[in-house]
N, C-alpha and C positions, 0 to 999 in steps of 0.2 A: 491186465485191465479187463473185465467181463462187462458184456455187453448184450444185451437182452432186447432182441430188435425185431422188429416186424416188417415187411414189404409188402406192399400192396398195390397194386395197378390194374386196370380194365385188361382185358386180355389182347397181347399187340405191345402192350405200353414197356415191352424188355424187361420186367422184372425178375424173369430166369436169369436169364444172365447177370443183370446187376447184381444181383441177391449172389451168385458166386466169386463175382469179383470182391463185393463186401467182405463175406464168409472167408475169403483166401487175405485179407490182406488184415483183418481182425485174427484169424486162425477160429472162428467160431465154425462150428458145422450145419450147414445150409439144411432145415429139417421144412421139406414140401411135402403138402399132405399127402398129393400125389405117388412119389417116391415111397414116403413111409407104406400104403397100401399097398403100391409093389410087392414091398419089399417081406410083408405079412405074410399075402399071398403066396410067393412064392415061398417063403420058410414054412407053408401051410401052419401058421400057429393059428389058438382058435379066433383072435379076433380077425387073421387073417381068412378063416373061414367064413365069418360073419359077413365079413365084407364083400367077401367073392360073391356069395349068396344074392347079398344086394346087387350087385353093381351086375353080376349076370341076367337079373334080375329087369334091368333097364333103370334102377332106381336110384335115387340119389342116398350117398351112406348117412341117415341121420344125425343129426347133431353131438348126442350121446355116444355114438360110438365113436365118431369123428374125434371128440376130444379124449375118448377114453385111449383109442391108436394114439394120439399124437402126447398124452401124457405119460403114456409104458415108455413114450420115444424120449421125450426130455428128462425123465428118468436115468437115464444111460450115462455113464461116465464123460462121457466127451464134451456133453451141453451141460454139463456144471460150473463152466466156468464161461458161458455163454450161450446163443444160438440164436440165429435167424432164421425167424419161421416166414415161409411161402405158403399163400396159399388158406392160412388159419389163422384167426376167427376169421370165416366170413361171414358172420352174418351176429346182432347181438348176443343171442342166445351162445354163442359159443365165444364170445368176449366174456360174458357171465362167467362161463367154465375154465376161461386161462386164468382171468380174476383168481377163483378158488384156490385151484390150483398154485398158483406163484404166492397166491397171502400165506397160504400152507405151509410153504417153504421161506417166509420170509423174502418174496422179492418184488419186482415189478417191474415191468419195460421198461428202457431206459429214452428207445425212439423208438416212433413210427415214419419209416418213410414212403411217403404218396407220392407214385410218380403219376403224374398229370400230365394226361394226353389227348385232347379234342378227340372223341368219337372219328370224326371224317378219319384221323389220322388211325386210327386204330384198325378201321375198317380196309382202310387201304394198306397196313402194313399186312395184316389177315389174308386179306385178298390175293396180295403179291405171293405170300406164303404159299397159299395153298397151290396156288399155282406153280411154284416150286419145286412142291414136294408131292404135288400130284394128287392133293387132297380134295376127294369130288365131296367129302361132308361139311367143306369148311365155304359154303355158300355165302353171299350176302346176306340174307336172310338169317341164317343162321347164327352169323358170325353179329348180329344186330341184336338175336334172340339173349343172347348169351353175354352180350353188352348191357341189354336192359338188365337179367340177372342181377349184374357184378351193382348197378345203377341204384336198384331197388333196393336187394339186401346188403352190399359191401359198401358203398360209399355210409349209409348212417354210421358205422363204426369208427368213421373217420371224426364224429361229431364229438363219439364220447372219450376217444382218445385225446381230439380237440381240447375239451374241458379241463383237461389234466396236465396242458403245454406240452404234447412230446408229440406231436407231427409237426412234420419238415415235408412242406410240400415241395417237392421238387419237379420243375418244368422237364417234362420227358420228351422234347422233342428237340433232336441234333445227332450228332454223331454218339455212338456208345462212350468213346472216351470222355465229352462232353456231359454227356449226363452222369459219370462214373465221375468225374470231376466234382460237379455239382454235390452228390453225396457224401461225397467224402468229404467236401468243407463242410456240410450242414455237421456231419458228424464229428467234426476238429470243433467248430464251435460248440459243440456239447462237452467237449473232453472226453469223449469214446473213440477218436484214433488221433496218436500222434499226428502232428504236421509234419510234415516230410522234412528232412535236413534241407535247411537253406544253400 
């Protein structure tokens, strides 16, 4: 069964880890824009150099290159017959470019899942975080700046996905199992994963 999915959440709202439990219980491979940049970088290939450039740079990796990495990525044998993308399109312009891209090949997202989180909550999961893990950059402020971000440019794509029936808002606030629950019915009712043996 191939499944063609997207995750999206404000930062806070678990969608790392959800997006792996998806990806492991579909067998699709979890492709984060993140990771894929990594992973460029360190193979020094040249869009991997492109990127370095930028991002040492302080800047944000443009749009165009962004889908150009993450389309060398879905390229690859492994997301042929699936993938869940983290992380990409954030923003229209780069919905545009998955558009292209999948008409090209004949396909289309099959879901979009939104995990839905109150800000307050985001902020205080951030918070506890950083304080965790000892992160002096992950301030309130900050952690607020980069909420508006996701606010501005990530939530409208939830509009035009909207339009098309394939978001599944899912309430991101409970236990991980809880929301890993939640997902995984929205996606039985689509018929992208079995139901578990009764």
């Amino acid at each position: 069964m191939t499944a063609r999915l997207l995750i999206v959440g404000p930062q806070g709202s678990g969608k790392g880890t959800q997006g792996v439990r998806v990806g492991e219980a579909l067998g699709i491979p979890v492709i984060s824009t993140g990771d894929v940049f990594r992973a460029n970088v360190a193979e020094g290939t040249e869009l991997g150099q492109q990127v370095k450039a930028i991002i040492d740079g302080g800047d944000l990796v443009p749009d165009e290159l962004t889908s150009a990495v993450v389309r060398d990525r879905l390229a690859q044998s492994d997301a042929a017959e699936g993938f869940l993308l983290d992380g990409y399109p954030r923003n229209l312009a780069q919905v545009m470019h998955l558009d292209e891209f999948l008409e090209g090949r004949d396909e289309s997202l099959d879901a979009v899942i939104a995990l839905i989180v109150p800000r307050e909550e985001s902020i205080s999961r951030l918070t506890a975080r950083a304080v965790e893990q000892g992160r002096s950059d992950d301030t309130e402020e900050a952690i607020a700046t980069r909420l508006g971000i996701y606010e501005r440019e990530t939530s409208p794509i939830l509009d035009v996905y909207g339009t098309r029936g394939i978001v599944d808002r899912i309430d991101g606030v409970g236990s991980l199992d809880e929301v890993t629950a939640r997902i995984f019915a929205a996606l039985e009712a689509r018929g992208l994963l079995a139901s578990p043996a009764a």
